[in-house]
C-alpha positions as CSV (number, residue, x, y, z in Angstrom):
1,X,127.8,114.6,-51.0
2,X,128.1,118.0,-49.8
3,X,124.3,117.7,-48.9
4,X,124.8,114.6,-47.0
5,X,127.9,116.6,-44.9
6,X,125.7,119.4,-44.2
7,X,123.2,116.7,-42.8
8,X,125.4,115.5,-40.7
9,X,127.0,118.8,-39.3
10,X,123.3,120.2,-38.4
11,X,122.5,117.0,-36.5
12,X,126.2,117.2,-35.3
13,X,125.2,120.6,-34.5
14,X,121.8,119.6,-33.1
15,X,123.2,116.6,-30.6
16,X,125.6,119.3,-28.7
17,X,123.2,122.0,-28.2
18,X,120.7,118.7,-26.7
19,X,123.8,118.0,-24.7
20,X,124.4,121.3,-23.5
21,X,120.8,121.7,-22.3
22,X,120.9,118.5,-21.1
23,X,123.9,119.5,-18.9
24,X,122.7,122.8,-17.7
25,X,119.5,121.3,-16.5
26,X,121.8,118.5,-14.7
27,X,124.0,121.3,-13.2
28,X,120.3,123.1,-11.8
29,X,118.9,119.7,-10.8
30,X,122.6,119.0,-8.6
31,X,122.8,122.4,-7.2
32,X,119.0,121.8,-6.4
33,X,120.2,118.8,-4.6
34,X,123.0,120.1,-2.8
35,X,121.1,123.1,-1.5
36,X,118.9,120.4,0.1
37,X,121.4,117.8,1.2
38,X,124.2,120.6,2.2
39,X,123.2,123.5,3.7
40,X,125.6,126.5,3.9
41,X,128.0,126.2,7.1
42,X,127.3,122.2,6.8
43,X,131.3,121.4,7.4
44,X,131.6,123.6,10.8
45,X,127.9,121.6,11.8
46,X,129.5,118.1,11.3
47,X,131.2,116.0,14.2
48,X,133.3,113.0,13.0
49,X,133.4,110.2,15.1
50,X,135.8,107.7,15.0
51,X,134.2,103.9,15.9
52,X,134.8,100.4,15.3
53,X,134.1,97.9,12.8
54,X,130.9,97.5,11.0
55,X,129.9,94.1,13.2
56,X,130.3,96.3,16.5
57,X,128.8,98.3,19.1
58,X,131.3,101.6,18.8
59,X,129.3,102.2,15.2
60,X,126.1,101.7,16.6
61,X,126.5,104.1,19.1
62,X,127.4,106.4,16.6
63,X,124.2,105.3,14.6
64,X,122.0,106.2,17.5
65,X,123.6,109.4,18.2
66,X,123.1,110.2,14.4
67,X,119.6,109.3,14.5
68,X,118.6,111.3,17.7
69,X,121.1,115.0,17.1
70,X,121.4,115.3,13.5
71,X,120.0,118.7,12.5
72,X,120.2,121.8,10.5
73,X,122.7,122.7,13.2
74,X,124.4,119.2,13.9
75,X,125.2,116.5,11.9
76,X,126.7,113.1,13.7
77,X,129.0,111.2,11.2
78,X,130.2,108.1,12.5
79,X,133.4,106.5,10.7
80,X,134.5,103.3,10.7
81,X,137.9,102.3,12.6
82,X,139.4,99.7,14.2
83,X,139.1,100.9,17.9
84,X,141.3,100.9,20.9
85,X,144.9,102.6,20.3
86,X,144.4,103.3,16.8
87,X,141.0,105.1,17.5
88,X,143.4,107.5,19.6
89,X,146.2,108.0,17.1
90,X,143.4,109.0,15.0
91,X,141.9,111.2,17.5
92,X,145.3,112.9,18.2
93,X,146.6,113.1,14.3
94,X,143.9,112.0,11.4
95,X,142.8,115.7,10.1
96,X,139.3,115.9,10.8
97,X,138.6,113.4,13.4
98,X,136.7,115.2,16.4
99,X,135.5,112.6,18.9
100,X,136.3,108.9,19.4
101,X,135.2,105.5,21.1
102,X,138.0,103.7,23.2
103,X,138.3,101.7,26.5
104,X,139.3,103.1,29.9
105,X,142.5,101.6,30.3
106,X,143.8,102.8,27.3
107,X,145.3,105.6,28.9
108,X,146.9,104.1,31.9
109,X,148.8,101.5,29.0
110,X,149.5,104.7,26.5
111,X,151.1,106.3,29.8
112,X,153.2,103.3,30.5
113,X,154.9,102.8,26.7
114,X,155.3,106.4,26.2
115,X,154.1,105.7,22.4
116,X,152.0,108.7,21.9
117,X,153.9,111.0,23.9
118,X,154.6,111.6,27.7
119,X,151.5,114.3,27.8
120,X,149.4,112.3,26.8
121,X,146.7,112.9,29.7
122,X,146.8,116.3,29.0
123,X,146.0,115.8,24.8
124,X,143.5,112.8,25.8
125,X,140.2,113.8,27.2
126,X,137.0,112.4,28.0
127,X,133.4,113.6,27.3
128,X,131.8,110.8,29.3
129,X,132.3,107.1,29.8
130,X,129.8,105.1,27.8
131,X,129.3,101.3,28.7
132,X,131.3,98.2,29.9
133,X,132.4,95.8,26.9
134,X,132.8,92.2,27.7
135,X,135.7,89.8,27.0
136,X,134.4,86.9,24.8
137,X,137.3,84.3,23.8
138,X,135.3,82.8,21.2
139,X,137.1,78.5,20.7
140,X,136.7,75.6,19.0
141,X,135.8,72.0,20.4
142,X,138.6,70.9,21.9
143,X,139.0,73.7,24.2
144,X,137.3,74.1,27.5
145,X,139.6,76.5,29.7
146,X,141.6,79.0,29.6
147,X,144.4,77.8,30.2
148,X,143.9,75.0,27.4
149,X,144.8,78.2,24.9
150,X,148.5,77.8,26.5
151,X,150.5,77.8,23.6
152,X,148.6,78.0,20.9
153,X,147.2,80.5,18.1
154,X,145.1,83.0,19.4
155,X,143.5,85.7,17.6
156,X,143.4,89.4,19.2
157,X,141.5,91.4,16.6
158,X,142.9,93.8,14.5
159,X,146.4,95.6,15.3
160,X,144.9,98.8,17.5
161,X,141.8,97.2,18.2
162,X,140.5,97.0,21.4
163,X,140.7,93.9,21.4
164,X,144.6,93.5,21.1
165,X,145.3,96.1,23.5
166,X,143.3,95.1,26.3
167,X,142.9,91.2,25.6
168,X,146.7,91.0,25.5
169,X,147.0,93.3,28.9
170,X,144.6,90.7,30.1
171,X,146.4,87.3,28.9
172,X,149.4,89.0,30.3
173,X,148.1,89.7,33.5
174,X,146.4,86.0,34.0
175,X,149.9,84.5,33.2
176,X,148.3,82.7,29.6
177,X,150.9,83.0,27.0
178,X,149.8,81.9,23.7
179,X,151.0,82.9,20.0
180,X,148.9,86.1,19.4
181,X,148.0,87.0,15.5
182,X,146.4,90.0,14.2
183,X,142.9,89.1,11.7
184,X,139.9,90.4,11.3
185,X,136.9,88.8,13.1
186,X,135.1,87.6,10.2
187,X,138.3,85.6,9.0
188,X,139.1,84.3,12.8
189,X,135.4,83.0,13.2
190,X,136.3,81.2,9.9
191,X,139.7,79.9,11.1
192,X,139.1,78.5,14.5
193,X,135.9,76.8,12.8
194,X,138.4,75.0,10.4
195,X,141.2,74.4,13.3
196,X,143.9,76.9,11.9
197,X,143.6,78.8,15.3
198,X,142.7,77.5,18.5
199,X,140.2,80.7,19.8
200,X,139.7,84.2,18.7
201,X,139.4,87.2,21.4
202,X,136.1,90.2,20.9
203,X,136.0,93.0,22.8
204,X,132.8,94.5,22.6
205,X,128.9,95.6,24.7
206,X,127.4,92.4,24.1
207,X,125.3,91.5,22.3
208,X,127.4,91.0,19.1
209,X,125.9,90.4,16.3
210,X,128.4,88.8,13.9
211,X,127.9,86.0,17.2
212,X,124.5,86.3,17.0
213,X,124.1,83.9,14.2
214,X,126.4,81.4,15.6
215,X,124.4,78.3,15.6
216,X,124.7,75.2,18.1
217,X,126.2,73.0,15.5
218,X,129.2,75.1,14.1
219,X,131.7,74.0,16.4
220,X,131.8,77.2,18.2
221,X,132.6,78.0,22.3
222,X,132.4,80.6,24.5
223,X,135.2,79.9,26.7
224,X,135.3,81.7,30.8
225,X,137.6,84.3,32.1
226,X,138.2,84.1,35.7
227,X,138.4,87.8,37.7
228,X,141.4,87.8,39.6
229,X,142.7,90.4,41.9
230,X,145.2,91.8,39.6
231,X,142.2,92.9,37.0
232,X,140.8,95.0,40.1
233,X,142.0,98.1,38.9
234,X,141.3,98.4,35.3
235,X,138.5,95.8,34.9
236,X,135.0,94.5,36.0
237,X,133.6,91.4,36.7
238,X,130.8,90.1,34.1
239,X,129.4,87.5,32.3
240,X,127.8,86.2,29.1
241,X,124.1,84.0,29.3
242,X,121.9,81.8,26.6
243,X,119.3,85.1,25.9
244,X,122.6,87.0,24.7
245,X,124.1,83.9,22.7
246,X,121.7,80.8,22.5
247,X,123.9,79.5,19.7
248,X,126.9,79.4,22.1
249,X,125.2,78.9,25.8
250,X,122.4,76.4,27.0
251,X,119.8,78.0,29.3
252,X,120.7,76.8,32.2
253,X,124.2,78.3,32.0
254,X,126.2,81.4,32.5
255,X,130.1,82.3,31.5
256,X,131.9,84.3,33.6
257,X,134.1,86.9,32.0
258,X,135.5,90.1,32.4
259,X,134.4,94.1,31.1
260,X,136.6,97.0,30.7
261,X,134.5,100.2,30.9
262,X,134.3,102.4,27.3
263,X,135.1,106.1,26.8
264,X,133.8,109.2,24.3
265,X,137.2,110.7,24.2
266,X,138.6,113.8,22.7
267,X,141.6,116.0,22.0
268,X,141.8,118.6,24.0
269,X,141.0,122.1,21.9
270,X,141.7,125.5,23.3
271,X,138.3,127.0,23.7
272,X,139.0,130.3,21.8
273,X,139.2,127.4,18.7
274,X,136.2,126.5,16.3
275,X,136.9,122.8,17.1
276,X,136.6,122.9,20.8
277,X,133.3,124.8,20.4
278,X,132.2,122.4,17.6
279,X,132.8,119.6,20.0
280,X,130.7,121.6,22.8
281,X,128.2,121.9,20.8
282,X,127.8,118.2,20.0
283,X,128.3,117.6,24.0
284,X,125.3,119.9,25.3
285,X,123.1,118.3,22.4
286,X,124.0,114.6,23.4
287,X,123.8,115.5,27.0
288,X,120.3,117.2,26.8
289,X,118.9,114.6,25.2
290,X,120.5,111.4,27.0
291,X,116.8,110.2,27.9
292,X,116.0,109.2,24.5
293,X,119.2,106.8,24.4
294,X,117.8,105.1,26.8
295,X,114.6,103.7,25.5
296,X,113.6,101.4,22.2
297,X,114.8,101.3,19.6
298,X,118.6,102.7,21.0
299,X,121.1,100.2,21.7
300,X,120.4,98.8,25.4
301,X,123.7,99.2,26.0
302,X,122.8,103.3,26.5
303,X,121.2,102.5,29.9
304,X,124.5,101.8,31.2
305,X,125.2,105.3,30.6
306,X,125.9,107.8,33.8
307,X,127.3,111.3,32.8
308,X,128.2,111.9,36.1
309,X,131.1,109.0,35.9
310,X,134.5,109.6,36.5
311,X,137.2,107.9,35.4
312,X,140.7,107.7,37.5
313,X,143.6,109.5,35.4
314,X,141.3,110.9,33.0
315,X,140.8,114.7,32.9
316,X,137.4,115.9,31.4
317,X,136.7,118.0,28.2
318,X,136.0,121.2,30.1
319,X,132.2,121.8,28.3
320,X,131.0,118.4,29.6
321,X,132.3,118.9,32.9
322,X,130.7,122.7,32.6
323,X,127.4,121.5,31.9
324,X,127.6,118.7,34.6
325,X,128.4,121.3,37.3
326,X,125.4,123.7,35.6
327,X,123.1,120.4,36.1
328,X,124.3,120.0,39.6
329,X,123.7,123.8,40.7
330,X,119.9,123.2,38.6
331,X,119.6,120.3,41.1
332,X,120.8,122.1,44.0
333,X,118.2,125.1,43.5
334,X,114.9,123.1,43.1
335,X,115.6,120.7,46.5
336,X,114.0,122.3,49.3
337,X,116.6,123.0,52.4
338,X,115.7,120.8,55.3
């Protein structure tokens, strides 16, 4: 007995000093890792960008951005969000959050409700306006206008999404009152298939690709949205054709819509702070390099870009706006005087 009990302390014994090396090789083989994966300093090098959902064009942006900076010096991490006003809560209060993608007209609407404070435009800036994202009002069979929505179920997107915040600004403005919910996209595709909602509103740079696979036979419209004076200010004219959507459009045929322009925004850092120079970085890197947005395989939607943009109310993050006027004086100094 007392042989058998020493037996089975020494391989007791045995099995924890295995473990032990086991472990301290792991440790080595992590910290091996994490001197790869993490250099020193890696925190002050990331920029965290709040987007939009996984099906839109806000996290592919990000994506691209990722794939062209990232660095030993720079490292692009996009996050998922749910856009719009909530993208700017976040970029005004969620700890960590350095850059996000909204719409233009946020700011004139945040102005008007007073929600996030009546400074707002001095908090809020911009580093450069991105795109135009179009309206699609996404319905079932038995609606062919706009105006056949009257009354019924519509879906906005998400609460803070853009789509809730400008497509309601929009209804409001063309004089369509319907009974607006808040769902995700995937769910709304899936309820105005079945009839439990009459037509579902996206707002985002076409093309989209939970649309995309859309096929002729599900039952599926894209409905028009006429541009009236009243959207002058805070909206563009567009439209929506077969080679974005040929599961939704014939050929031959083209529905009109409207676009409301899209924004890299910020909060507005002191520059003696590590965040505002953090941001700066991330702007001189993105705005050096803006020529290989614009080519395959970047989202097309990056040769809608124009840095020198301006947006009415907006006040520019004071490094972009630097390096704008240091690209103008460039320009300046190589044309010949006449």
């Amino acid at each position: 007995m007392h042989g058998t009990l020493r037996q089975s302390l020494a391989a007791l014994a045995a099995a924890i000093v295995a473990m032990a090396i086991g472990n301290a090789a792991d440790a080595q083989t992590r910290d091996r890792i994490v001197d790869v994966v993490e250099p020193r300093g890696v925190s002050d090098a990331t920029v965290n960008i709040i987007t939009g959902s996984p099906n839109g064009t806000y996290l592919l942006f990000a994506y691209d951005m990722a794939a062209v900076l990232d660095s030993s010096n720079l490292r692009i991490l996009g996050i998922v969000g749910k856009g719009g006003g909530q993208n700017v809560v976040d970029i005004l209060h969620l700890k960590g959050i350095d850059l996000g993608i909204t719409q233009t007209d946020i700011l004139s609407h945040l102005k008007k409700s007073g929600s996030t404070g009546s400074n707002i435009a001095d908090r809020l800036v911009y580093v450069t306006k991105l795109y135009n994202e179009e309206l699609h009002v996404v319905a079932g069979r038995n609606v062919n206008t706009l105006n056949d929505l009257s009354g019924k179920v519509v879906n906005f997107g998400e609460a803070g999404s853009s789509a809730n915040i400008s497509g309601r600004l929009i209804f409001e403005t063309l004089g369509i009152k319907v009974a607006g919910v808040n769902m995700n996209q995937a769910n709304a595709l899936l309820a105005v298939k079945s009839g439990q909602i009459a037509a579902t509103l996206m707002l985002e740079g076409k093309p989209l690709s939970i649309l995309s696979a859309v096929k002729d036979g599900d039952g599926l419209k894209l409905i028009g949205v006429p541009y009236i004076q009243p959207l002058e200010d805070n909206y563009l004219p567009a439209s929506l054709s077969n080679e974005d959507y040929p599961g939704l459009i014939a050929s031959n045929q083209l529905v009109e819509t409207v676009a409301v322009g899209t924004v890299l925004a910020a909060y507005n850092w002191p520059k003696n702070t590590e965040r505002y120079q953090r941001v700066a970085r991330f702007v001189t890197a993105l705005f050096n390099r803006l020529a290989e947005f614009q080519k395959a395989p970047r989202h097309p939607k990056w040769n809608e870009v124009n840095l020198a943009a301006t947006l009415p109310g907006w006040k520019r993050f004071p490094a972009a706006a630097e390096w704008l006027d240091g690209a103008s004086a460039s320009t300046a100094a190589v044309v010949p005087a006449k």
